[in-house]
C-alpha positions in Angstrom: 0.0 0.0 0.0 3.1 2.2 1.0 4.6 1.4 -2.2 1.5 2.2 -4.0 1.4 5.7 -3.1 4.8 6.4 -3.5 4.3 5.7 -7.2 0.8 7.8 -7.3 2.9 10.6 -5.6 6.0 10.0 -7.9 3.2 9.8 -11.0 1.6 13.2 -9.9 4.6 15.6 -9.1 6.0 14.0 -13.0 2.7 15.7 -14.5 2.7 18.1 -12.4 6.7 19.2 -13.8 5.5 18.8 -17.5 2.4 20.3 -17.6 4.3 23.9 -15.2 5.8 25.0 -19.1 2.9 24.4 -20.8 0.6 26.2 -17.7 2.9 29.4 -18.0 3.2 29.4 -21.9 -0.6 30.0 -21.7 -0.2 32.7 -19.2 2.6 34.2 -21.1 0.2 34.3 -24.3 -3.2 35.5 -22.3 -1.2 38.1 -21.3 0.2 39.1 -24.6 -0.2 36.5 -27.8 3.0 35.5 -29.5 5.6 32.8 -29.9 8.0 32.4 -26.1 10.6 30.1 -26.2 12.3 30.2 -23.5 14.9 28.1 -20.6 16.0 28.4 -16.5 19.0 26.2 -16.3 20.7 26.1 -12.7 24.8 26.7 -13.5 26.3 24.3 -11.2 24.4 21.4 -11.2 23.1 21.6 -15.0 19.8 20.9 -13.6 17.2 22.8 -16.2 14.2 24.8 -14.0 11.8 25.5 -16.4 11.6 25.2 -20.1 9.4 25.8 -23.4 9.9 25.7 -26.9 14.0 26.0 -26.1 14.6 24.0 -28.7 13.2 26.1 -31.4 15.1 28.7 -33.2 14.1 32.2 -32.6 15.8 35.3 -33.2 17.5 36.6 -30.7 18.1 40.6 -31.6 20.6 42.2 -29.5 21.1 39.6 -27.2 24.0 37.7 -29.9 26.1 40.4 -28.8 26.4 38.4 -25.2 28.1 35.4 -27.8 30.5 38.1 -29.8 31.4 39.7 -25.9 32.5 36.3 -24.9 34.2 35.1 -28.1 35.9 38.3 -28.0 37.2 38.0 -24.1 38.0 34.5 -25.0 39.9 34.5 -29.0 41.3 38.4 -28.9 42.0 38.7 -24.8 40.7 41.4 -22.4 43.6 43.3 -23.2 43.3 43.9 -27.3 43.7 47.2 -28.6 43.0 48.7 -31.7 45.9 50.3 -33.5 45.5 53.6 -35.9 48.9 53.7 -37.8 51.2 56.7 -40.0 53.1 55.8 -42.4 55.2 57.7 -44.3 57.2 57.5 -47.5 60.6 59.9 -47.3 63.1 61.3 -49.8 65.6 64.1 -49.2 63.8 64.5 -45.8 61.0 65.2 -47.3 57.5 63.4 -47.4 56.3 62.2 -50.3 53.3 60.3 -49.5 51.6 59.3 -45.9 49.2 56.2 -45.5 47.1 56.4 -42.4 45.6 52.3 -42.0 42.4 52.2 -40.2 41.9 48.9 -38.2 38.1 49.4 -37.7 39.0 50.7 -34.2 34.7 52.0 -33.0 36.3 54.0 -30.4 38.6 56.3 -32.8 37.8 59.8 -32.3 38.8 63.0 -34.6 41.6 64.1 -31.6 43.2 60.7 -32.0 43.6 61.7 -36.0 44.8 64.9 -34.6 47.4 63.2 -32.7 48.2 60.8 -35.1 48.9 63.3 -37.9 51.2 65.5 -35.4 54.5 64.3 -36.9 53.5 66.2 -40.1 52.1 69.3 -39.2 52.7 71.9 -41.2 54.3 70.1 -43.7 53.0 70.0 -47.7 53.1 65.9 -48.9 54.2 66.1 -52.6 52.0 62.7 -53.6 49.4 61.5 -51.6 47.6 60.9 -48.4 46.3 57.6 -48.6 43.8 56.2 -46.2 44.0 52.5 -46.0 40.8 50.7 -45.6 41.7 47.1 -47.0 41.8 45.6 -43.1 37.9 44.8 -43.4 37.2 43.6 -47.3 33.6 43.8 -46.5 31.0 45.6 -47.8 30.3 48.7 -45.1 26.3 48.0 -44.6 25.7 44.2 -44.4 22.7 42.9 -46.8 21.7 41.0 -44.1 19.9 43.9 -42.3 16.6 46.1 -43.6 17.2 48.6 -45.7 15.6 50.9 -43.3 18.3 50.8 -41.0 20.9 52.3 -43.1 21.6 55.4 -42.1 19.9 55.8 -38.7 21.6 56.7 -35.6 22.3 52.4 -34.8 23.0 51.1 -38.1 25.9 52.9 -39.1 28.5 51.3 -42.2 31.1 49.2 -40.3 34.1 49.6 -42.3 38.0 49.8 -41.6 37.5 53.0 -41.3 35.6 54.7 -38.4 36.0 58.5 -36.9 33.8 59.5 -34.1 31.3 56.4 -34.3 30.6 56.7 -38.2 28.0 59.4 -36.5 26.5 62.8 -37.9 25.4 65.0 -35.5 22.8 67.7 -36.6 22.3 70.8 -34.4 18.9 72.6 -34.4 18.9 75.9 -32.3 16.4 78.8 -33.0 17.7 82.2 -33.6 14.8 83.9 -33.5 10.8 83.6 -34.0 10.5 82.4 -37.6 14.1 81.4 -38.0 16.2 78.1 -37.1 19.9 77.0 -37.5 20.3 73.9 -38.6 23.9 72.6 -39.0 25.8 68.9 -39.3 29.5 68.5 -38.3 29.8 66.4 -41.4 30.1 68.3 -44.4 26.6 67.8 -45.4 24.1 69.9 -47.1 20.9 70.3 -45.5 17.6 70.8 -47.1 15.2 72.5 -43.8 11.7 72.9 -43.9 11.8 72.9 -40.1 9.5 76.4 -38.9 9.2 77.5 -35.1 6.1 76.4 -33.2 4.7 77.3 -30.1 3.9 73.8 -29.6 6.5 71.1 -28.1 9.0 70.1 -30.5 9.0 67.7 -33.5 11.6 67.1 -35.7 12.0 64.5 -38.5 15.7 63.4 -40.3 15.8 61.4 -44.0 18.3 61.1 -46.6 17.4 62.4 -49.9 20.2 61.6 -51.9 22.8 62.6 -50.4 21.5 65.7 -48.7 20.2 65.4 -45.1 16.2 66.4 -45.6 15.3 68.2 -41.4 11.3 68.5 -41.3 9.0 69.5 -38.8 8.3 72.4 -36.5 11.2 73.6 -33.2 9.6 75.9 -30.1 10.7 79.1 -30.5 12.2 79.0 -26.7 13.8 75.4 -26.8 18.0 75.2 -26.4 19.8 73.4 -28.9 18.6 70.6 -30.4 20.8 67.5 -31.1 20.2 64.5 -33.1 22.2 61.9 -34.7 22.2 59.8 -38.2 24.8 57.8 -39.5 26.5 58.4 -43.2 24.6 56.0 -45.8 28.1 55.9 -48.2 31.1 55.7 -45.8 34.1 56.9 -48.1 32.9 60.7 -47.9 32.1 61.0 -45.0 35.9 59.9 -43.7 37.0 62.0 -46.1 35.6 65.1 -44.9 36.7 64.4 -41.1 40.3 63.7 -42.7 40.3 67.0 -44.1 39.3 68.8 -41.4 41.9 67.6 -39.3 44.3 68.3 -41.7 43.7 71.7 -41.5 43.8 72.1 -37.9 47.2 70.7 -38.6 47.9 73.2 -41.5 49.0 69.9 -43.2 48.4 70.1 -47.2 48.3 67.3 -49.9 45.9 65.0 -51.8 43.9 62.7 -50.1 42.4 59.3 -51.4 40.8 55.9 -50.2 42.5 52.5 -51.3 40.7 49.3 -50.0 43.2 47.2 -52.0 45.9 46.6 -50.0 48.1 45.0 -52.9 48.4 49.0 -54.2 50.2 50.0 -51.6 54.1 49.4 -51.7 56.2 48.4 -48.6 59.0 51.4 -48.7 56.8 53.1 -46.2 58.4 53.3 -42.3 55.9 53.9 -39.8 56.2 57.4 -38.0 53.4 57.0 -35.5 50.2 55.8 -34.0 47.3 56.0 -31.5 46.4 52.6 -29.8 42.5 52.1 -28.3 41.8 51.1 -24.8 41.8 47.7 -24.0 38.9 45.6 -24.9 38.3 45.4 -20.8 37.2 49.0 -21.1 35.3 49.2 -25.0 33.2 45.8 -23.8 31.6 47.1 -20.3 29.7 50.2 -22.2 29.4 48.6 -25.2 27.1 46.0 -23.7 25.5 48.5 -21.2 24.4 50.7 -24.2 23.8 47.7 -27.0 26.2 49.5 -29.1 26.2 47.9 -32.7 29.0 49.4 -34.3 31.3 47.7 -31.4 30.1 44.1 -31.6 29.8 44.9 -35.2 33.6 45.6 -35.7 34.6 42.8 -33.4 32.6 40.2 -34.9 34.5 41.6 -38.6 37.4 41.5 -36.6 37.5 37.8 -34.9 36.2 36.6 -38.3 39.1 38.3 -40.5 41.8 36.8 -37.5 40.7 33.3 -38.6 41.3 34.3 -42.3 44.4 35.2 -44.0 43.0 36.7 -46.9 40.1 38.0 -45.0 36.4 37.7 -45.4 34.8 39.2 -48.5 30.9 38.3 -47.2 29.3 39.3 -43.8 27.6 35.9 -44.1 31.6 34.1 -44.4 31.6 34.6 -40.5 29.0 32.5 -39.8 31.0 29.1 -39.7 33.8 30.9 -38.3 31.6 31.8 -35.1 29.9 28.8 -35.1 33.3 27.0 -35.0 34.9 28.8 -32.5 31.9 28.2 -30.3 32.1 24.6 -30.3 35.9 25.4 -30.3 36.0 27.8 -27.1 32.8 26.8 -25.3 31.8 23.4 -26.6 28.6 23.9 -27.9 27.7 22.3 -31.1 25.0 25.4 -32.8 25.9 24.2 -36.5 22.5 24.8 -37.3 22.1 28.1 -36.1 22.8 31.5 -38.1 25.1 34.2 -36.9 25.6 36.7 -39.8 26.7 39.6 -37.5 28.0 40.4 -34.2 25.3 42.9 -33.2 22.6 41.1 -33.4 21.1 43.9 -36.1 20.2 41.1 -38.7 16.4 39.3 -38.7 18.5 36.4 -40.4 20.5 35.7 -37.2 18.8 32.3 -35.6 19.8 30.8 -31.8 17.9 27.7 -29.8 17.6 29.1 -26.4 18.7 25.9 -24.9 22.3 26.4 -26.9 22.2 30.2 -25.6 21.7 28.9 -22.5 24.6 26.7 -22.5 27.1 29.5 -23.7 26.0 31.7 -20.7 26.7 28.4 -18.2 30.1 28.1 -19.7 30.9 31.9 -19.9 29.6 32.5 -16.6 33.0 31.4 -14.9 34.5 34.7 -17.0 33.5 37.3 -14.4 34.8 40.1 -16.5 32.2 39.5 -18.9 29.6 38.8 -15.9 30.1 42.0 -14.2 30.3 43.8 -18.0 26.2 42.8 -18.4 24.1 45.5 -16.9 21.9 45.2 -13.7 18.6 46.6 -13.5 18.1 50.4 -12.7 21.8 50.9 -13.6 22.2 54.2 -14.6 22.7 54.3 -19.0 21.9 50.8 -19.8 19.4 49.3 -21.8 18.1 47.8 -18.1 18.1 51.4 -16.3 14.0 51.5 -16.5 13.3 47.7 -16.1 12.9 48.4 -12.4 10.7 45.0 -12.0 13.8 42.6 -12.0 15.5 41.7 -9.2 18.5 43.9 -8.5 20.4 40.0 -8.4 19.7 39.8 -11.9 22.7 40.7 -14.7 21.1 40.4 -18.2 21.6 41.3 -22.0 18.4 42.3 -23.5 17.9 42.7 -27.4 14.7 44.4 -29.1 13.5 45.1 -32.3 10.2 45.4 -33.5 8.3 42.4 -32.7 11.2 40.6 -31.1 12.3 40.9 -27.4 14.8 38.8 -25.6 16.6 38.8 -22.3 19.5 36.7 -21.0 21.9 36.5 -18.1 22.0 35.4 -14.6 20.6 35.5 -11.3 23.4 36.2 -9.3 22.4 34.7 -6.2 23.4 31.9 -3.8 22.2 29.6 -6.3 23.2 30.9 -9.8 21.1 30.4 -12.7 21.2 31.6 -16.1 18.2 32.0 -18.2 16.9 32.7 -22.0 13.6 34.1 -23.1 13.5 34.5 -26.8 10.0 36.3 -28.1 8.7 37.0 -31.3 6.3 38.0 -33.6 3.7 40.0 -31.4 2.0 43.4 -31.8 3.0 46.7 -30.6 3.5 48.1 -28.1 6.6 46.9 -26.8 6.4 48.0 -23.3 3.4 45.6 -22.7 5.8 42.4 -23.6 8.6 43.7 -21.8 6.4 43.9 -18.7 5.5 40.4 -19.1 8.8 39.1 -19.3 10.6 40.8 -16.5 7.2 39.7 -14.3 7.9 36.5 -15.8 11.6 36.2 -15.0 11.2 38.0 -11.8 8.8 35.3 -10.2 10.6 32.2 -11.5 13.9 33.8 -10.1 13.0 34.7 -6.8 
């Protein structure tokens, strides 16, 4: 008899554990309909919480940058730096031509082109200034991403080349009832139909060719407006921030782009250059912010290390991702897609249940632990999620109709956790709420 109800109660708690993911699946889609996949997975034990649909590939938007962050701790070390290098070609003393190679540093800044050039102020170079842009052999904007995100302020062309985040900032300050300044710090013309307005501010940025178009209508008594958009053709752009540090430097010659490295001849001697900070320091922000064009460069980067000719497609580092996964963490995701390091791309694919297991095997990294943000940290993506347990360190990744978190619960137990959604109806706000209830409860 004893015997007989240990086997009922066995029986009962085993349908009670199968039928908890399918019991909170329908909450999740009561509360707001569209497809959860999504796994709780204690790290020391590898015993799995809670579960549903993990096994399903979803996409997981920003939160692929966790996979380049740890790829990059692991394959290029915590203390890689980016190096911005002068070269110069001499005879008689004199310069005859400079090449400046870009190694698709995201943190380069116009003062550290400043710097750089500071050997040859003042100088005239008879031939040419040539900026080198061969390192990445890829195109600038991946064709893996909508076209509507080229050219906004978080898809901007990741090339070898980057000044001052591959960013235009646009300026709109009125000068008077009926009149408003609008100026870039890009070289670009503006076509304004922006008027003054009594009425809170609303303005509007577009690309019409390659003119920046600036609608809508400023208050008369706002300060200066800022706004950002990113150059739609890179080699202008860089051209014009070239320049203008030249001429802070009263330096004179003929500048031109080369992104064949087989033009340029080896009787150059290099004459200076400006390093980045450590990945220790360009990871930590880069995660709390979701910056694109960081992951972006390092996933161009790790993939190009693995190649000695180099990539020519963004899609090229897939495999090479994928194999230095199973290389690095042993996870075997040959099936999933990774066609950037940001996460920007629709086409990027992920089981939650692999996810998962990356996080397990990366949490023993605590540099890249204590790089994820924490909720109501000040200037990360988590800064307003102020429903999630202040234990909790976490990725997140949105788009529209797509939002993911994953991290840890940093407690006495750790567990790390993946919840992948897609395809539902805005507002966003309403399935972010969801989730971090979710997460919260099933992570107290």
């Amino acid at each position: 008899m004893r015997q007989m109800r240990f086997k009922l109660y066995v029986y009962i708690s085993i349908l009670c554990l199968t039928g908890c993911a399918s019991n909170h699946q329908k909450l999740l889609y009561n509360k707001k309909p569209a497809f959860y996949s999504y796994i709780i997975g204690n790290i020391e034990n590898g015993h799995i919480n809670l579960e549903h649909e993990s096994d399903a590939y979803s996409t997981p938007a920003s939160c692929q940058k966790v996979i380049t962050a740890l790829l990059a701790y692991k394959m290029l070390g915590s203390n890689y730096f980016y190096e911005t290098k002068l070269y110069a070609k001499k005879k008689n003393r004199r310069v005859q031509d400079l090449i400046i190679h870009f190694s698709g540093d995201p943190t380069l800044k116009s003062e550290d082109l400043i710097t750089l050039l500071q050997p040859v102020k003042g100088r005239s170079i008879l031939g040419n200034i040539i900026l080198d842009a061969s390192f990445f052999r890829t195109n600038p904007h991946s064709p893996n991403i909508m076209t509507g995100d080229v050219g906004t302020s978080y898809g901007q062309p990741v090339s070898s080349m980057i000044i001052d985040q591959n960013l235009i900032i646009v300026t709109a300050e009125p000068k008077e009832f009926g009149k408003i300044h609008i100026k870039n710090d890009s070289g670009y013309f503006i076509d304004s139909a922006v008027t003054t307005t009594t009425s809170p501010s609303s303005i509007k940025l577009a690309w019409s060719g390659q003119h920046i178009m600036v609608k809508g209508g400023m208050n008369f008594k706002d300060s200066p407006l800022e706004f950002k958009l990113s150059p739609r053709e890179i080699d202008n752009y860089i051209l014009y921030k070239v320049k203008v540090a030249m001429k802070a430097l009263n330096i004179r010659g003929k500048v031109k782009i080369t992104h064949n490295r087989a033009q340029l001849s080896e009787d150059f001697s290099l004459i200076n250059n400006v390093s980045s900070k450590p990945l220790e320091h360009i990871i930590p922000p880069a995660l709390k912010k979701s910056d694109n064009l960081v992951f972006d460069s390092l996933y161009l980067t790790i993939a190009n290390s693995q190649n000695p000719d180099g990539i020519e497609e963004w899609s090229q580092g897939n495999n090479i991702m994928k194999g230095l996964i199973q290389k690095y963490f042993d996870v075997n995701v040959e099936n999933a897609v990774l066609v950037d390091g940001s996460g920007l791309s629709r086409y990027n694919r992920i089981q939650a249940r692999k996810l998962l297991q990356i996080l397990k095997r990366g949490h023993s990294m605590k540099e890249f632990v204590n790089a994820l943000p924490a909720p109501r940290e000040a200037n990360s993506t988590l800064e307003k999620r102020d429903i999630l347990s202040k234990s909790i360190r976490a990725k997140t990744g949105n788009m529209s109709g797509i939002s993911c978190l994953c991290g840890y619960n940093m407690g006495p137990y750790p567990k790390a956790f993946v919840i992948m959604v897609n395809s539902f109806s805005a507002p966003q706000q309403e399935i972010i709420s969801v989730m971090d209830r979710f997460i919260s409860y099933h992570l107290r």
